[in-house]
Steps between C-alpha positions, in 0.01 A plus 500: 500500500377517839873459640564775286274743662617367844825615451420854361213545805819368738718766329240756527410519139208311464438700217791410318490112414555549137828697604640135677393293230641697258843453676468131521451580069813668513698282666404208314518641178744751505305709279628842615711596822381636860683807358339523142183480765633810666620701180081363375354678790705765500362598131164415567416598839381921539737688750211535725495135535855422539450333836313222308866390378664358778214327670438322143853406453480372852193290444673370151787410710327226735336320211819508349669367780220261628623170491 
């Protein structure tokens, strides 16, 4: 876990761990796609906080491209 929270504090998101390990969950188990992410947070996520959705789908992304 700590390499976890090294990446998202060398992103800039230190608060936003869970976001990278959920993309590593992703990848590996194909469960839904980045996009179904996007359409998710899209539905979910007030209008006043729709800056929240690109820095999340951001975050997913390195998890779910760590290697």
């Amino acid at each position: 876990m700590r390499a976890i929270r090294t990446m998202a504090s060398d992103a800039g998101v230190p608060t936003l761990a869970n976001m990278i390990l959920l993309g590593k969950v992703i990848k590996e188990t194909g469960v839904v796609s980045l996009d179904g992410m996007r359409a998710m947070f899209e539905k979910i996520i007030s209008a006043k906080r729709l800056n929240l959705i690109d820095v999340n789908l951001q975050t997913i992304e390195l998890g779910y491209n760590f290697q």
